[in-house]
C-alpha positions in Angstrom: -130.4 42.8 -7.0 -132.9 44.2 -9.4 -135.8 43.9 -6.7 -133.5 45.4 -3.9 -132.6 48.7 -6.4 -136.5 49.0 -7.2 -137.5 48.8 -3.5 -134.5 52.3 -2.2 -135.8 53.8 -5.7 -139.7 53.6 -3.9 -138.3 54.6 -0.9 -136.1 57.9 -2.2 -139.2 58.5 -3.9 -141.8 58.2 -1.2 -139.2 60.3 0.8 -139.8 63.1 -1.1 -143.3 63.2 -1.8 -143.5 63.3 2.1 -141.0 65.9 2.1 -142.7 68.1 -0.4 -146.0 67.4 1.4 -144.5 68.6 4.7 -144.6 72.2 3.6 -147.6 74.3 3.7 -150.0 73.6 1.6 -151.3 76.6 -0.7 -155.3 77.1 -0.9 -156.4 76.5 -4.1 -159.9 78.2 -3.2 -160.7 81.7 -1.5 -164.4 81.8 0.1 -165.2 85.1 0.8 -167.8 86.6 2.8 -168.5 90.3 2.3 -171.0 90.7 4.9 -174.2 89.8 2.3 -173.1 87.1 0.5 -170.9 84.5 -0.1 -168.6 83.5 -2.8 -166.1 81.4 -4.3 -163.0 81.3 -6.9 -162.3 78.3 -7.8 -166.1 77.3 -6.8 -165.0 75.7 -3.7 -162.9 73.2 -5.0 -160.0 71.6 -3.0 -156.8 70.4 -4.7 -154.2 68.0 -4.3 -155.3 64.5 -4.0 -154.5 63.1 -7.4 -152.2 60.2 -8.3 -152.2 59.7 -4.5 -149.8 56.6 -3.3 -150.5 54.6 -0.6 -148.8 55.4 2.9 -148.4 59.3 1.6 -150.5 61.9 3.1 -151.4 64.7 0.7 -152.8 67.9 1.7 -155.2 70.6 0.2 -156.5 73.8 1.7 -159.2 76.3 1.3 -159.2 79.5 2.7 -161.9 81.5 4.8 -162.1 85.2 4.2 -164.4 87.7 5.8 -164.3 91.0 4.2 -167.4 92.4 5.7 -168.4 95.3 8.5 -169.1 92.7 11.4 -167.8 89.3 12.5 -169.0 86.3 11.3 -169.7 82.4 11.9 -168.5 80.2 8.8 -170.4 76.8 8.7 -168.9 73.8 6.7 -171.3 70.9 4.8 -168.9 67.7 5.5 -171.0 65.7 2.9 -169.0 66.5 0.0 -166.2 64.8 1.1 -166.9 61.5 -0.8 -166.5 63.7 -4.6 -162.8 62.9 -3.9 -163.2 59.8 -5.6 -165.1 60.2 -8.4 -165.1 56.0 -9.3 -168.0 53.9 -8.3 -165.3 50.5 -7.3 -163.0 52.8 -4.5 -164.3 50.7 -1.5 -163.0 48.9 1.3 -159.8 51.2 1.4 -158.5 52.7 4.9 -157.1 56.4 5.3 -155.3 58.4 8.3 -157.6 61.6 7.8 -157.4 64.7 9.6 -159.1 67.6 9.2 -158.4 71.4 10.5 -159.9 74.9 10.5 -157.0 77.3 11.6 -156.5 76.0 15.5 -160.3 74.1 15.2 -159.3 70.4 14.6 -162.7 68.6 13.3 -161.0 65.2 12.8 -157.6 63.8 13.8 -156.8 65.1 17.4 -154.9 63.1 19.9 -155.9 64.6 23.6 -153.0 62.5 25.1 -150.9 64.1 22.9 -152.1 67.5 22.2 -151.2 67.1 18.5 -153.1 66.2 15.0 -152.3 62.6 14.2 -155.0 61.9 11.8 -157.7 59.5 12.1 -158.3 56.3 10.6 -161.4 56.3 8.4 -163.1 53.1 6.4 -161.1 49.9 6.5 -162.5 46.4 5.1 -166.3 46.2 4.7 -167.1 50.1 4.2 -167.7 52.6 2.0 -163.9 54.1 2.2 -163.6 57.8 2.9 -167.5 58.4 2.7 -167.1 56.9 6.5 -165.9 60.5 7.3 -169.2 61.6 7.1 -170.4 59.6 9.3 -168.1 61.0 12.1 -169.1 64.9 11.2 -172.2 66.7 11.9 -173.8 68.6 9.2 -172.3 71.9 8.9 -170.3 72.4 12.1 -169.3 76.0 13.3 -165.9 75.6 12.0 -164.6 79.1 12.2 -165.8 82.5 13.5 -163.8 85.4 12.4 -163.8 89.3 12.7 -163.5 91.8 9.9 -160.4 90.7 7.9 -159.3 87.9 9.2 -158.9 84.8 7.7 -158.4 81.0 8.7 -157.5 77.7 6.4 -159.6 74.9 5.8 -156.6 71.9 5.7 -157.9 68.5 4.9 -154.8 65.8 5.0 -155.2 62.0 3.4 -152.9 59.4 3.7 -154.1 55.9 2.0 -153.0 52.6 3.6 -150.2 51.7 2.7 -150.7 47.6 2.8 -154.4 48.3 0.8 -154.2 46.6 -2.5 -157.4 48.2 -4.0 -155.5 51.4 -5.3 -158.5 52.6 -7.6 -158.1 56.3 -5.2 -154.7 56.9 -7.8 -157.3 57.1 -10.5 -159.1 59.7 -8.5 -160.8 63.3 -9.4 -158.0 64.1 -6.9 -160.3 67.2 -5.6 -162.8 67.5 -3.1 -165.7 70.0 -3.1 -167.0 72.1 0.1 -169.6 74.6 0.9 -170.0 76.9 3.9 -173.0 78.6 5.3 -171.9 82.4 7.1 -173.9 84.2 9.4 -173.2 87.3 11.5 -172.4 86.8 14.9 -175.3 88.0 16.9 -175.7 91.2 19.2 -173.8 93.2 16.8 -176.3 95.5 15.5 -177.9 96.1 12.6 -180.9 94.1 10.5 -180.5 91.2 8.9 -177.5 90.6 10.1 -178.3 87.0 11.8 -179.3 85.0 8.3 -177.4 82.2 7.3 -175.9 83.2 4.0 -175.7 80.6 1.3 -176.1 82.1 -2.2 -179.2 80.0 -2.7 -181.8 82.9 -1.7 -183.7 82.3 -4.5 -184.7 78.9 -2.8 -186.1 80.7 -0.4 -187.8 83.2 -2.7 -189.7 80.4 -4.5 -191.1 78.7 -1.2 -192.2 81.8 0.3 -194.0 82.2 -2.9 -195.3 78.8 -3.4 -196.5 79.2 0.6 -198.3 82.2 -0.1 -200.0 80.6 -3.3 -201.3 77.5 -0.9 -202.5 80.3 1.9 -204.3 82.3 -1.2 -205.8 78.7 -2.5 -206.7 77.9 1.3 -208.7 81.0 1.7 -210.9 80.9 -1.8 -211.9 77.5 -1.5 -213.0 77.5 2.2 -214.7 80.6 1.2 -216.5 78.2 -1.7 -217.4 76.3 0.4 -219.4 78.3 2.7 -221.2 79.9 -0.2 -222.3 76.1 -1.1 -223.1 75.3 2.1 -225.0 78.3 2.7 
């Protein structure tokens, strides 16, 4: 009797974690492009993953903003999916995973269908949800949006629900992303084509370092001569 009352009290209780994770989910980030630069609120951090139980999807969201003159191409680096976890042992686990940039499904479309069932990533013998970035390209073209529009970046996870490693409940419960922007081209204007990253100083210091090497290049083939000579 006591078994049979534990197992409607899991149910109830998986019913409405599934019911409250019907809803929409609120971002928990804003990335905002302002036509120069790019930046972040919460530093690009994605919420809602943690004390996840098995055969539950859970949702987070970040949202896309362009508040610049001119329309824009937002870029996303998948490879930071796998901060989720945050333990070293969370292996071997399957998830339904499905991933969606306003009407831009990356992962988790069902053509015969039409609709976003989710994808099954990892499984037995893998690295768990780090398989997802195996299936991604590094930074896609998620989004492209005109002056003051905005899409949401909606990443759903649903652990298997017969996986007895549960070391995900234990999780960071987060996951971080960052985007690249550029301006559409043919609009105008200079400058406006660069991929925006808020990591020009990167740039700044290999330019520098190149011209450095070209200014070294120059005096000691001059040297040289002069010995020679």
């Amino acid at each position: 009797m006591a078994k049979r009352i534990f197992s409607m009290v899991l149910a109830l209780a998986m019913t409405l974690v599934m019911g409250i994770t019907a809803g929409a989910v609120e971002p928990s980030d804003t990335v905002e492009y302002d036509g120069t630069s790019i930046s972040y609120v919460n530093g690009g951090v994605m919420t809602g993953f943690d004390n996840m139980l098995p055969g539950v999807p859970y949702e987070g969201a970040i949202e896309l903003k362009n508040t610049g003159s001119k329309e824009a191409n937002f870029y996303m680096d998948t490879e930071v999916i796998s901060t989720l976890l945050g333990v070293d042992n969370v292996k071997d686990t399957s998830y339904r995973v499905s991933l969606t940039v306003g009407d831009n499904v990356l992962v988790g479309y069902d053509a015969e269908t039409d609709t976003v069932t989710g994808e099954i990533v990892g499984g037995e013998g893998t690295t768990g949800l780090e398989e997802l970035n195996k299936t991604l390209p590094e930074y896609p073209l998620v989004a492209t949006l005109k002056p003051g529009e905005t899409a949401d970046v909606v990443l759903s996870i649903q652990p298997d629900a017969e996986q007895t490693d549960n070391a995900y409940i234990s999780s960071l419960g987060r996951v971080e992303f960052r985007f690249r922007v550029s301006d559409v081209p043919g609009q105008g204007g200079q400058g406006g084509d660069d991929v925006q990253t808020g990591d020009d100083y990167i740039v700044f210091i290999c330019a520098g370092v190149i011209v450095v090497g070209l200014v070294l290049f120059f005096v000691l083939g001059r040297r040289k001569k002069e010995q020679e000579a």
